[in-house]
C-alpha positions in Angstrom: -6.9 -0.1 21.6 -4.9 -0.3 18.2 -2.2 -2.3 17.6 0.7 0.0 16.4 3.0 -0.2 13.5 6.3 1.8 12.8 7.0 3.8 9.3 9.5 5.5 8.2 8.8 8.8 5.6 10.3 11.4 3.8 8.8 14.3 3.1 9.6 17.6 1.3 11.8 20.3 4.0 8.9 22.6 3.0 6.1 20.5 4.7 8.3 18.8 7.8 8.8 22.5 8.5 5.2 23.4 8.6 5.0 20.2 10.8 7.2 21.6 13.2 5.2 24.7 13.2 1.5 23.2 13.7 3.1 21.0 16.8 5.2 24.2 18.5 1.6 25.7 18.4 -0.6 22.5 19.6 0.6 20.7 22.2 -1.3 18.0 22.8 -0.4 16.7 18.7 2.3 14.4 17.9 3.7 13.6 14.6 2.1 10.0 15.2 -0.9 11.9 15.7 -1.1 14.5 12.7 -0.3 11.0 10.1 -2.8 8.8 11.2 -5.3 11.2 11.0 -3.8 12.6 8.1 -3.6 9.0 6.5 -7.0 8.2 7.6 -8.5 11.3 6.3 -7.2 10.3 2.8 -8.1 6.8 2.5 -11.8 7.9 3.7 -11.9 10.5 0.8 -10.3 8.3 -1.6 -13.1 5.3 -1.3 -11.9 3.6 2.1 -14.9 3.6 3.6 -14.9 1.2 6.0 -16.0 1.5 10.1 -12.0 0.8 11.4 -10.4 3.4 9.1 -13.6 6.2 10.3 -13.0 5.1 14.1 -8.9 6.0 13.6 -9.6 9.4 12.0 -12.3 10.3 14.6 -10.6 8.6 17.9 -6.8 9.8 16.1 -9.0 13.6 15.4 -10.9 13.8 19.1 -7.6 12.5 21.1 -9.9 9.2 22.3 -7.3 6.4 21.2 -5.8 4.3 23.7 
């Protein structure tokens, strides 16, 4: 189980709108969803390689968090 922390973004219209798309068309996503493994995914491929940021993209990926 994580423990969870709030953030507040902007992001351009362009990609929020995309957002809205990609979740109209996947249910079972949720913008908290998409930006941890979106955040994840970059910090793994930008030399955060460590085991609790790979167990949040796979369990964020696979739907397994709790």
């Amino acid at each position: 189980m994580y423990r969870r922390v709030s953030m507040l973004s902007e992001i351009p219209e362009d990609l929020h709108n995309s957002l809205a798309v990609f979740l109209e068309k996947h249910p079972d996503w949720d913008q908290d969803r998409v930006f941890s493994a979106a955040i994840s995914l970059f910090l793994l491929q930008n030399g955060r390689r460590d085991s609790a940021t790979s167990r949040t993209y796979l369990d964020t990926l696979f739907d397994t968090a709790a």
